[in-house]
C-alpha positions as CSV (number, residue, x, y, z in Angstrom):
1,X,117.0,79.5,99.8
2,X,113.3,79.9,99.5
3,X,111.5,76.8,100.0
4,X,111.8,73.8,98.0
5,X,108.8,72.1,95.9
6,X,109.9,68.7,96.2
7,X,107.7,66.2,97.1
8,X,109.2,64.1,99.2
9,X,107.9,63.5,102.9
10,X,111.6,64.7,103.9
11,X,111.8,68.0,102.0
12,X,108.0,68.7,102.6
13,X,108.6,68.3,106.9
14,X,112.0,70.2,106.5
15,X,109.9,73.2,104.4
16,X,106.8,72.9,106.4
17,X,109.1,73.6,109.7
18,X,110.9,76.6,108.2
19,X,107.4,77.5,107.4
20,X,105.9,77.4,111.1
21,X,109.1,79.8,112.0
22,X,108.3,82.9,109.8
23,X,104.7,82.9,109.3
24,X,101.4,82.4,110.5
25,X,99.1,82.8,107.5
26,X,100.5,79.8,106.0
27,X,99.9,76.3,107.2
28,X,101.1,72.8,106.3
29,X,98.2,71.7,104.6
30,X,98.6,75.3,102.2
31,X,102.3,74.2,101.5
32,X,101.4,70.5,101.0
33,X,99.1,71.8,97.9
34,X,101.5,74.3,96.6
35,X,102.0,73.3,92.5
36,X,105.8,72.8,91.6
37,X,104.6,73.0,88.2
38,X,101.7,75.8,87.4
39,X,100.1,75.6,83.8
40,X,99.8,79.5,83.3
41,X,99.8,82.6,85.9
42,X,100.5,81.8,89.6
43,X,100.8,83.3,93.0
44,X,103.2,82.3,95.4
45,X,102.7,82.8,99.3
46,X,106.8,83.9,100.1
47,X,106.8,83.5,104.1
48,X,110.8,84.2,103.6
49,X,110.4,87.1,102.7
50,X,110.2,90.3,105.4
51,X,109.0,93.5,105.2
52,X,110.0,96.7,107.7
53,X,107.6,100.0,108.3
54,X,109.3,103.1,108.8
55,X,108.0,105.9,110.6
56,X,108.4,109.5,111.6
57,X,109.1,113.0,109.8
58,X,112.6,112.2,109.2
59,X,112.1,108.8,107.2
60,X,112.8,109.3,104.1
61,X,115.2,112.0,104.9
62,X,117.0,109.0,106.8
63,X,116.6,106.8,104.1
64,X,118.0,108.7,101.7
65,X,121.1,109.1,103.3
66,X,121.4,105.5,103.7
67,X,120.5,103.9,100.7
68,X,121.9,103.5,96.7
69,X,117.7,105.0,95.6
70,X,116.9,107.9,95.7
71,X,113.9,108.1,98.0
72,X,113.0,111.6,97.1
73,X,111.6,110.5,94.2
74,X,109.4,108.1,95.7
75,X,105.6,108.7,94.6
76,X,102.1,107.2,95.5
77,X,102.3,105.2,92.0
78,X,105.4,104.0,92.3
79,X,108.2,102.0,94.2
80,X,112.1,101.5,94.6
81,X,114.7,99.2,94.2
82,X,117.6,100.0,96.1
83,X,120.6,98.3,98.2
84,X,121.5,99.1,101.7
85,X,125.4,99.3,101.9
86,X,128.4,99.5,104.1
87,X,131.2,102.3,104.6
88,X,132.8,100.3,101.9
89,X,130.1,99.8,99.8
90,X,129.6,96.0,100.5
91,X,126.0,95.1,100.8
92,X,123.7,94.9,103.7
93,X,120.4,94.0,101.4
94,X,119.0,94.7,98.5
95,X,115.2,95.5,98.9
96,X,112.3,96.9,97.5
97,X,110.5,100.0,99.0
98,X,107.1,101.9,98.8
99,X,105.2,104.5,100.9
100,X,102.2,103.8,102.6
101,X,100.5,107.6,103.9
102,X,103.3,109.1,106.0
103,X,105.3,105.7,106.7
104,X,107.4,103.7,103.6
105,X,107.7,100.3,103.6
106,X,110.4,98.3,102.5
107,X,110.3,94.3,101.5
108,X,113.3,91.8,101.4
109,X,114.6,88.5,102.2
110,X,114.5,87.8,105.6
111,X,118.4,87.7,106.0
112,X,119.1,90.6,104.3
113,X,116.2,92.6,106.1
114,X,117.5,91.7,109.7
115,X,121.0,92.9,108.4
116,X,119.3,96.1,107.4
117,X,117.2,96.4,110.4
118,X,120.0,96.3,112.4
119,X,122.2,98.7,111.1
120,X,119.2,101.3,110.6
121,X,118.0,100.9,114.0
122,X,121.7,101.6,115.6
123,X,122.1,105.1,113.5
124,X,118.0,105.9,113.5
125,X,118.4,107.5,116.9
126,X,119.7,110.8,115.9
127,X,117.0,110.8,113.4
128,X,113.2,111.2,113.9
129,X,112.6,108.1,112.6
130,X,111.3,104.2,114.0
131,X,111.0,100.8,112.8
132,X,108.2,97.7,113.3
133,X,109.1,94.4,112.1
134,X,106.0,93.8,109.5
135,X,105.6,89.7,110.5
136,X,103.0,90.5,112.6
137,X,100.9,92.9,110.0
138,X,101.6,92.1,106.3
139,X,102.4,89.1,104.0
140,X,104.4,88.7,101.2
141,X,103.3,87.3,97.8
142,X,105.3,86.6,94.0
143,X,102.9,86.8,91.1
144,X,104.1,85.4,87.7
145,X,103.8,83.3,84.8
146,X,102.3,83.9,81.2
147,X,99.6,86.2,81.0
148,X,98.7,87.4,84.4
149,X,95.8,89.4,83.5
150,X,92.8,87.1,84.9
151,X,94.7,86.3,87.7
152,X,95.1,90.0,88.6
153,X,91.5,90.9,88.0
154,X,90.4,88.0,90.6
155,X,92.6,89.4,93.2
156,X,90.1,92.6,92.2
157,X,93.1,94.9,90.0
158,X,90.5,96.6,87.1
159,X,93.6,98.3,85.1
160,X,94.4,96.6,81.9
161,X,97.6,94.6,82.5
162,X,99.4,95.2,78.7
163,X,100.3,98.6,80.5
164,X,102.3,97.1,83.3
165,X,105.9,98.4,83.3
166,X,109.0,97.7,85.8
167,X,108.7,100.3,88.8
168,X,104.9,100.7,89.0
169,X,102.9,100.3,92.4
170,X,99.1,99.6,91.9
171,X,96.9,99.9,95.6
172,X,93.5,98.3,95.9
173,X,92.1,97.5,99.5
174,X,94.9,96.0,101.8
175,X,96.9,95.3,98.4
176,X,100.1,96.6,97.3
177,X,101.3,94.9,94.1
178,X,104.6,95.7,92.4
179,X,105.6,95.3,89.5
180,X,109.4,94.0,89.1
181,X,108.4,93.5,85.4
182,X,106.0,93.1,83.1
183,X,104.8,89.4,84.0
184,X,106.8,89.6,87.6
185,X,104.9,91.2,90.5
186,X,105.4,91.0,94.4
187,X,101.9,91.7,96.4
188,X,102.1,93.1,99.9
189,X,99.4,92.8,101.5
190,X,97.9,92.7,105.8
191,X,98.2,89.5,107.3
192,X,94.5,88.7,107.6
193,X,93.7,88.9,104.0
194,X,96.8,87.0,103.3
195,X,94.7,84.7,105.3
196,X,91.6,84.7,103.4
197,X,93.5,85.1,100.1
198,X,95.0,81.3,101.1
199,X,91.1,80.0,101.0
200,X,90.4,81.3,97.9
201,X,90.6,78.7,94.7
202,X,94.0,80.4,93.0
203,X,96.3,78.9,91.0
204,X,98.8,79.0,94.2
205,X,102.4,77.2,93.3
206,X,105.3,77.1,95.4
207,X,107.8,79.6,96.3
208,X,110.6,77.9,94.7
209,X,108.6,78.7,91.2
210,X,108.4,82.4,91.9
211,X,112.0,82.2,92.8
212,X,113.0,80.5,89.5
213,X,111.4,83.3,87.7
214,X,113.2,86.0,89.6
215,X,116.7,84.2,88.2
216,X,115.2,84.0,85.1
217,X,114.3,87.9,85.2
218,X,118.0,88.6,86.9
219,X,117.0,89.6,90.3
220,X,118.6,88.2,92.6
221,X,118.3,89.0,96.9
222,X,120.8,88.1,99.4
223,X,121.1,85.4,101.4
224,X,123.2,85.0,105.3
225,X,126.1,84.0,103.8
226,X,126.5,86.7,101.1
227,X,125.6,89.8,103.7
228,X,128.4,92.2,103.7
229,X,130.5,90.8,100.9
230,X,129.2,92.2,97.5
231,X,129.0,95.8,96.1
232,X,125.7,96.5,94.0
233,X,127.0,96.2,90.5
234,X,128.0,92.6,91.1
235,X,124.6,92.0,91.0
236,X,124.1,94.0,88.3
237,X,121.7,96.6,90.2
238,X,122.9,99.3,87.8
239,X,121.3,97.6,85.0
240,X,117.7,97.2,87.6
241,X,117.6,101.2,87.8
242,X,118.6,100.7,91.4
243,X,121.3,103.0,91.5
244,X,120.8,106.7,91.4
245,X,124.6,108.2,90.4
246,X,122.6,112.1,90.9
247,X,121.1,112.2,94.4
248,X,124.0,112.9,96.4
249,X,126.1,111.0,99.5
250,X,124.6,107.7,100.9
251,X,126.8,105.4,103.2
252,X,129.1,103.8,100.7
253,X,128.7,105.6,97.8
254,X,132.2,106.7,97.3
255,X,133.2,103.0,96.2
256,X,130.0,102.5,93.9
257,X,130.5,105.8,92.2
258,X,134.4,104.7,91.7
259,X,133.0,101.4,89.9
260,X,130.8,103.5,87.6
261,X,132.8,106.2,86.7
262,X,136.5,104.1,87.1
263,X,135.3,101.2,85.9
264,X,136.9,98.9,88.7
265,X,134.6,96.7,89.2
266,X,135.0,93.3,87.2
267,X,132.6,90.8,88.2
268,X,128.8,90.5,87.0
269,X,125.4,88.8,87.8
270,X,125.0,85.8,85.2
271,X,122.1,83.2,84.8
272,X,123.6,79.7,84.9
273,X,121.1,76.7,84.3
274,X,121.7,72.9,84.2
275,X,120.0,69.4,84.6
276,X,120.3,67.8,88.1
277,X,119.4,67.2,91.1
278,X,121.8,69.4,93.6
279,X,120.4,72.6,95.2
280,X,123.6,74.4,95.9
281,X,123.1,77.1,98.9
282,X,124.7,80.8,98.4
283,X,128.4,81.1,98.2
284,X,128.8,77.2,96.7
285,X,131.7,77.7,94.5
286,X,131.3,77.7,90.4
287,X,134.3,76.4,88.6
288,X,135.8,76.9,85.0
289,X,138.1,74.6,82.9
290,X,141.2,75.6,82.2
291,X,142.7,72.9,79.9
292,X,142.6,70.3,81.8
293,X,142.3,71.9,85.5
294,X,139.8,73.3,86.8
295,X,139.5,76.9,88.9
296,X,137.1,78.6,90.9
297,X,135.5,81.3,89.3
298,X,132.7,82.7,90.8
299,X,129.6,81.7,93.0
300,X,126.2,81.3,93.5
301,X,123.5,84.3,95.0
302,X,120.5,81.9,94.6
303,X,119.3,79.2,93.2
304,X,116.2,77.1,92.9
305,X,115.5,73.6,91.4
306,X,112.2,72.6,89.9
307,X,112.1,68.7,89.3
308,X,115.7,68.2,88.4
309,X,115.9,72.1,86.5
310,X,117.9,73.9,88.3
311,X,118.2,77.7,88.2
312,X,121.2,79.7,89.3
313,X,122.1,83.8,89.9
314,X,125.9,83.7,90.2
315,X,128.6,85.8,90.4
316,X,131.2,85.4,87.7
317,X,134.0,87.9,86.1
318,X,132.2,90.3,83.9
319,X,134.7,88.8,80.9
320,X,132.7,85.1,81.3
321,X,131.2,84.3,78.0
322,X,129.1,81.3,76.8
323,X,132.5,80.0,75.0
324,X,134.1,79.2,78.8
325,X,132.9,75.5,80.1
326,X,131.6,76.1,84.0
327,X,130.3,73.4,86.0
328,X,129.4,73.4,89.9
329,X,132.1,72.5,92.7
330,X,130.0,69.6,94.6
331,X,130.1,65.4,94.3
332,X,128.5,65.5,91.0
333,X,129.8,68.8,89.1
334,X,126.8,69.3,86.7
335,X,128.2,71.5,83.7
336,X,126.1,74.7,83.7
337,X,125.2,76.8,80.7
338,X,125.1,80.4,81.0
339,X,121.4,81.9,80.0
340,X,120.8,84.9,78.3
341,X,120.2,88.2,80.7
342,X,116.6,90.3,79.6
343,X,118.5,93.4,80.4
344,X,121.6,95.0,78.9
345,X,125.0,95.6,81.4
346,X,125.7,98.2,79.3
């Protein structure tokens, strides 16, 4: 999981620690006056999250063989979502990717990036291609909240804001900011003005509130214990345009292709919410009722909890409806209620 808001000395040593391991642009005394609970717009410094440059004259040409997006339709104004996949169509990551001059970059959670990274490093040598790790040159931030416009314009974005659709890429300086939705933006930008963006007086809030947004959106990234076990449309990438069913043959896309067009595939991204305390990690078990039994039925991708709100992406068969009673497998089994999704599975 991302890092927590909580205020506890506990929670705020364990965060600050994971902290120290990923970044360098972000010290203790940043976290400590992180905002679990922002008034309006906010930025979010996201040290979990990774990004990786690729380089040489066959990258995208690599890329595209690899991937569920169709890189070839990649432009200056605009960026990807797309999921990195086994022979069998199980997921290595799910990620986001731009190009930068000659090289593309693509951004993801720092589990799911190493996965990726891995793999496209063993098959990259019979490509013209190469990869950096981008710790060491770029930063990654979540933008969201109502009304983002002034906060946009004092990170030095001029373009009106009401025109902000899913999929656009705006560049100014050292900043790339996407935009996962309207209201829902991640901003790459180099490590030092990462650093001088931290000293500036922004409405910063912690990860964890970014991350509740995303669930609330129905994105969703995977986590260590997830890597290699889900196909894209349990996650419902169809629906997030990040599946192209035209561009051709990609690692694994016989078994997405036989979900689409066979329909086999029968479990679904839902949003669950519910009052309490827990944080569960990925792949803590969801149960339903079933008279007076209980059953598992699904589990969690993410989740984040925001002073006792707690936000859940899980996986659950795609016939789940609000009707059907679900509550989490732990010590204290908080019933969850399933939220409404801003897109259509359809």
């Amino acid at each position: 999981m991302l890092l927590s808001p909580n205020d506890s000395a506990i929670d705020l040593q364990r965060d600050t620690d994971i902290t120290t391991m990923h970044t360098s642009w972000l010290t203790a005394e940043h976290y400590a006056a992180l905002s679990s609970q922002p008034s309006g717009a906010f930025i979010s410094p996201l040290p979990a999250f990774d990004c990786l440059t690729l380089s040489g004259v066959d990258n995208r040409k690599y890329l595209q063989g690899q991937t569920t997006c169709d890189v070839n339709s990649l432009t200056e104004d605009n960026f990807l979502h797309g999921a990195h996949c086994d022979a069998k169509g199980k997921m290595w990551s799910q990620f986001y990717l731009l190009a930068d001059a000659d090289k593309l970059i693509a951004i993801a959670f720092r589990d799911e990036m190493a996965a990726s990274y891995a793999q496209w490093k063993k098959f990259g040598v019979f490509s013209k291609v190469s990869f950096e790790p981008g710790q060491a040159h770029f930063a990654v931030f979540g933008i969201g909240g109502p009304n983002v416009s002034p906060l946009l314009q004092q990170l030095g974005f001029t373009f009106d804001s009401s025109t902000i659709s899913a999929g656009q890429l705006y560049r100014h300086g050292s900043y790339r900011l996407l935009a996962l939705s309207a209201g829902h933006l991640l901003l790459l930008t180099s490590l030092d003005d990462a650093k001088a963006l931290m000293q500036q007086p922004l409405p910063f809030a912690a990860p964890t509130v970014w991350l509740a947004q995303h669930i609330q959106q129905g994105f969703s990234y995977l986590e260590q214990a997830l890597i290699g076990e889900l196909v894209p449309q349990m996650l419902n990438l169809q629906a997030l345009d990040a599946i192209s069913f035209t561009k051709g043959c990609y690692i694994g896309q016989e078994t997405v292709a036989r979900l689409k067009y066979r329909g086999g595939n029968k479990r679904a991204a839902y949003i669950l919410s519910a009052q309490t305390d827990e944080s569960p990690v990925a792949g803590s078990a969801i149960e339903i009722q079933l008279g007076e039994n209980w059953r598992r039925t699904g589990q969690v991708v993410n989740a984040a909890n925001i002073n006792n709100q707690l936000w859940l992406i899980a996986v659950l068969p795609n016939d789940t409806t609000a009707a059907d009673t679900l509550r989490l497998s732990s010590d204290s089994a908080p019933l969850l209620r399933i939220e409404p999704l801003p897109y259509s599975l359809n």
